[in-house]
Structure formats: C-alpha cells, structure tokens
N, C-alpha and C positions, 0 to 999 in steps of 0.2 A: 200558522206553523212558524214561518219567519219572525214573527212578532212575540209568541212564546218564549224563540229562542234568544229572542235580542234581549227579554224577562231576564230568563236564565242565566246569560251572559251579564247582566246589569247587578243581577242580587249576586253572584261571584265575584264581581266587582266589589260591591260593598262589605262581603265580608273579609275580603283579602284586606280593604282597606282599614279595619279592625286588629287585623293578624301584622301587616306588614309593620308599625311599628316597634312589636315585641321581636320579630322573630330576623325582619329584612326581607329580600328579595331574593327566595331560593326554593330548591323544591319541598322544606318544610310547611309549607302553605296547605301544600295540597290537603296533607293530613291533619292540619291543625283545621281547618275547613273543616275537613269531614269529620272532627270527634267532634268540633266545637256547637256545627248547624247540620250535624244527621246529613251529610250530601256525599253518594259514595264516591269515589277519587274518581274510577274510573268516570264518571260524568262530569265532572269537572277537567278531568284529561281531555276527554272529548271536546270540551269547548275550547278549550286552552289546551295545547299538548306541550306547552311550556312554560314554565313562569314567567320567561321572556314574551309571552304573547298578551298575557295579563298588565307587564310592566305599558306597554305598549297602547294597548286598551288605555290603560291608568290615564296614559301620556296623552291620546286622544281627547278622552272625556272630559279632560281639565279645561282643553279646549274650548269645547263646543260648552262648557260650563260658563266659561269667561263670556263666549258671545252672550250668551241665553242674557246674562247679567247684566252686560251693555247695553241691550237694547231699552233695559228698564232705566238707565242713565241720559238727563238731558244736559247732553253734551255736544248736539249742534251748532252753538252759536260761538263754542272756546275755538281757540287758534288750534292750528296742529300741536302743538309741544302741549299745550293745555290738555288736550286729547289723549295723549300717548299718557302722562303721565294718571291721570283719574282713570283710563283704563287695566292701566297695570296697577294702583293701587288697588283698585276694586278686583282685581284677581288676588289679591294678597290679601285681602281682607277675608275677605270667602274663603280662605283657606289658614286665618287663624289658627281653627282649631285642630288643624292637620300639621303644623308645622314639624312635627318628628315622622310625620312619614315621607314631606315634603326632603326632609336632611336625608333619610334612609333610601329616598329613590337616587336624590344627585349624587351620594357616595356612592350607591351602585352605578351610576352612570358615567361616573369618573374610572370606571375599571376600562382598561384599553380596547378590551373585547364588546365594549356597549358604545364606543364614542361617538360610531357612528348614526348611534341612535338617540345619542345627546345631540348630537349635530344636530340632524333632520328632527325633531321632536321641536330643537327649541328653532330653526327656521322658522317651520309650522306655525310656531308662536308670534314669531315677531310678525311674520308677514298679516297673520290675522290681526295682530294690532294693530297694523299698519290701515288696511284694508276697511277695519272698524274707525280710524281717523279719518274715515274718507279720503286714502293718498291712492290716488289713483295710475301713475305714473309709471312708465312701462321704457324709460329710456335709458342710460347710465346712472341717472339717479337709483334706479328703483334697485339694483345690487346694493348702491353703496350707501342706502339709507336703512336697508337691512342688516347693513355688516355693524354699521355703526350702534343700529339700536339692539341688536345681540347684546354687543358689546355691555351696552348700560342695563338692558334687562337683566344678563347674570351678575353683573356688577351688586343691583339693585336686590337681587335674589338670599347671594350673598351676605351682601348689608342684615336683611330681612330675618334672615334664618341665626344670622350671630347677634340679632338683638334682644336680649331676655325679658324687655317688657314687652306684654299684652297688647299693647299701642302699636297704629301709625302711624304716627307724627313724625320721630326719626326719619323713614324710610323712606316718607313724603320728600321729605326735606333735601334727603340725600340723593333722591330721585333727580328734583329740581333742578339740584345741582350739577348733577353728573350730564346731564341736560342742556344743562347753561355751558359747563366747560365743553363739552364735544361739539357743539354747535359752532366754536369756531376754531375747529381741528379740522387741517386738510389732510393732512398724511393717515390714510386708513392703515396702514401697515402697523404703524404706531398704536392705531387704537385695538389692531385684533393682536399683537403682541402683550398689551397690555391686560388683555382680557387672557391670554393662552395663559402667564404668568399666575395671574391670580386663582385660576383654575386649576393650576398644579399645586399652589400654597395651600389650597382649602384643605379644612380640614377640622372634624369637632372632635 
C-alpha cells in the first residue's frame, strides 16, 4: 500500500515536471494533469493538497537524484574542492534537460512567501554535498563551510541557468573558480551578502 503510493506520488511528480515549464508553479497543474494524463484532481489533491507540497517533493527528489548519481562517480581519491566541484557538475548535467523548469522553480522560490523554502531546500543541498565529499566535521567549521558553499552553489546555479549553450565547460570553469576565490575569504558576512545581492538581481 505504502509503496503504491510512493508510485502514485512519483508518476505525479513526473508529470508536473512536464506541465511546470509551460504553465509555472501554481494551482494550474492540477488541471492540466488531469486533462493531459486522465488523473482526476481530486487524487492528485489527495496526494499533494498543494502545489507547494509538490514544489517541495520536486525539491527533495533532486536530491536523493544527485546522491543516486554520486555513487556511480569515482571520486574517492580527488581533494575536497575536487569533490564539491564534479559533484555539483554532475547534478547540473543530469539536469540539462530540465533547465527551464529548473529557472521556473528558482523564480518561484524568489517570491518572499517560499524563501524559506529556498532557504532550507538548498541547506539540504549543500550539506548533502558536503556529506558526499566525505566532510565530516561537526565543529565551527561545519556552519561555516556550509554558508560559504551556499554561497558558490547558487552563485554557480546562476551562472548555469544564464548560459545558453548545451555545454559544461563554462560552469566547470566558473565553478573552479569561485572555488579558488572563496577559499581564501574570511569574512562570511561578505560572502552571504554577496550572495543575498545576487539573488535579488536574478532575473530572465
């Protein structure tokens, strides 16, 4: 029964992620679902009783997608920074061909009323990068090697989503970079300013 529903909840997923570049993140889903794949609303209510519950799903499974993906990556023997970096490319690769629902989730997540689910969504993220570099560290670093790599993942995200070629070389690059410059930045204030700024410029 549990396992049916986790189906149910999965093929919902999939077809919102179909829907959510044409339409965005709102309660048009629901119906565009149910003309598009015969699923009637009210079951789909039931599973989701919001599109914010779906958004959120979305937000999860990106996740546990990046891990799934890692593990197929031999990347035991690179440094940390070598780590961080081939693990977030290869979340941005895998997600190629999603790149306009990837832009339609973060503009939705730039509205004031979801930030705190851009907040916590992308902690989630970094710490699981973290966690997949094998940082195991649980002392003052482990806040503030999180705040910083926020920082450079939407930095990086950014970059990703405003570059129009098919490629990632660029994003590599700028990855690297951003990388190399933060690495020897002590003042985090400076670096989550830099990041708040950039987050309120975005924009396509």
């Amino acid at each position: 029964m549990k396992k049916n529903l986790s189906k149910k909840r999965k093929n919902i997923l999939i077809f919102a992620k179909k829907i959510v570049p044409e339409v965005g993140w709102n309660e048009k889903i629901y119906s565009e679902i149910s003309r598009k794949y015969k699923i009637s609303k009210n079951e789909i209510y039931a599973l989701f009783p919001n599109f914010i519950d779906i958004l959120k799903y979305y937000l999860e499974d990106l996740d546990t997608e990046m891990i799934e993906e890692v593990k197929k990556l031999k990347i035991n023997n690179l440094k940390t920074h070598e780590k961080i970096i081939e693990i977030i490319i290869k979340r941005l690769e895998k997600n190629l061909k999603d790149k306009k629902l990837i832009k339609r989730t973060f503009f939705t997540l730039s509205f004031p009323n979801n930030f705190n689910i851009f907040i916590s969504s992308t902690y989630n993220t970094v710490n699981n990068i973290w966690y997949l570099a094998n940082d195991n560290s649980y002392d003052f670093n482990f806040y503030t090697k999180r705040l910083i790599l926020f920082y450079i993942y939407i930095s990086t995200l950014i970059f990703w989503l405003n570059d129009k070629e098919n490629k990632i070389d660029k994003t590599r690059f700028f990855l690297s970079k951003q990388i190399k410059k933060t690495s020897s930045l002590k003042k985090i204030k400076d670096i989550a300013g830099n990041f708040i700024n950039k987050f309120k410029k975005y924009s396509y």
